[in-house]
C-alpha positions as CSV (number, residue, x, y, z in Angstrom):
1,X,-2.2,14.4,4.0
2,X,-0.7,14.2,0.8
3,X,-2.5,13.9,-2.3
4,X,-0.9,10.9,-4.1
5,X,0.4,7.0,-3.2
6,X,4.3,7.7,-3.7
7,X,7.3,5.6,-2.6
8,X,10.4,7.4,-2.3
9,X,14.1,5.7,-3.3
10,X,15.7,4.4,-0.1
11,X,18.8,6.7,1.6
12,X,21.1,6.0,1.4
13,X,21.7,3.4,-1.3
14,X,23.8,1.8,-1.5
15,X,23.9,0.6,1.9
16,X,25.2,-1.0,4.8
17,X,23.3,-2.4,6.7
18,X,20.4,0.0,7.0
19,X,18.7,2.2,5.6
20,X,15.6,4.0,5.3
21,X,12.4,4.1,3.0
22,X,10.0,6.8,2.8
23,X,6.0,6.5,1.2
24,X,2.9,8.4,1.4
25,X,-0.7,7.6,1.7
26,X,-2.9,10.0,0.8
27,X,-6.0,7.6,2.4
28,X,-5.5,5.1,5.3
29,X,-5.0,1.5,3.4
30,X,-3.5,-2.2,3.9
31,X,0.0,-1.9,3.4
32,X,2.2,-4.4,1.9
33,X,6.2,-3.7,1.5
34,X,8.3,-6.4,0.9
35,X,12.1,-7.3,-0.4
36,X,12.7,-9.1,-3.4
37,X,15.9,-10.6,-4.3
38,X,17.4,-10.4,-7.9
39,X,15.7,-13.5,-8.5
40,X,12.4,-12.8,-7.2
41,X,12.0,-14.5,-4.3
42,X,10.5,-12.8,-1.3
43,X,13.5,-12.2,1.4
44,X,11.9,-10.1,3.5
45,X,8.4,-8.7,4.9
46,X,9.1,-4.9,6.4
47,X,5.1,-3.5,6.7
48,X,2.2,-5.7,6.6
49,X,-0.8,-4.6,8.1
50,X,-3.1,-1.5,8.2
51,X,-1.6,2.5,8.0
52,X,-3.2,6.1,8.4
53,X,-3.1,8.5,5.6
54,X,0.4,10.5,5.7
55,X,3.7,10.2,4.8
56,X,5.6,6.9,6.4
57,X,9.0,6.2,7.2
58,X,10.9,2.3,7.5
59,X,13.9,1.4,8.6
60,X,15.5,-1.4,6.7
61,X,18.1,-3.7,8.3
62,X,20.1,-5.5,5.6
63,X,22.4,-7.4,8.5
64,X,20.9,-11.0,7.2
65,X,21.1,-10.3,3.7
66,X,24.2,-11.4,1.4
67,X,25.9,-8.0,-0.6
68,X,24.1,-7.5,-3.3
69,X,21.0,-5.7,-6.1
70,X,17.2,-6.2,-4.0
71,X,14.0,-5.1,-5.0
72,X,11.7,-3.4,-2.4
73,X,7.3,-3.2,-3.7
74,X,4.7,-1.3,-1.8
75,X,1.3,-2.5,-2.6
76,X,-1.6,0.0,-0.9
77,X,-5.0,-0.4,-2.3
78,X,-4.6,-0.1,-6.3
79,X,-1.1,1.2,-5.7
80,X,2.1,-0.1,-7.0
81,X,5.5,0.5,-6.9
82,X,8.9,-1.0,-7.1
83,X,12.1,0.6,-6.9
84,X,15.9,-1.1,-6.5
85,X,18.3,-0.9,-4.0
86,X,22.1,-2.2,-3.1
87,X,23.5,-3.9,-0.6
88,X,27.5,-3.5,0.0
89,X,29.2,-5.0,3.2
């Protein structure tokens, strides 16, 4: 179990049209990790819901998104953390 929230950058970035996020819980928690475009607005849910304690991994399918900067969050109890990635078809 590891001992800290973390979210790792996404790999590969940039990307097309997947690719894959890694984070770690060290205690089982809602999860929220969602896409943000440059803008802000929400363009994509990709974990909503309850997860164990351990390290996670999501794959990201960019397919319907335009070429470009987004923004991915997780939220897990107190936890924060946004980190960028790129888009290039």
């Amino acid at each position: 179990v590891p001992a800290n929230y973390s979210l790792e950058q996404n790999y590969p970035n940039p990307f097309n049209p997947t690719t894959t996020i890694n984070f770690s819980l060290p205690k089982a928690s809602d999860v929220s990790l969602k896409v943000y475009d440059a803008l802000g607005n929400e363009v994509m849910s990709i974990v909503n819901g309850f997860k164990n304690a351990g390290t996670h991994s999501v794959v990201l399918n960019g397919s319907d998104l335009t070429s470009g900067v987004y923004f991915y969050k997780l939220q897990a109890g107190d936890f924060v953390s946004t980190k960028k990635l790129t888009l290039i078809k």
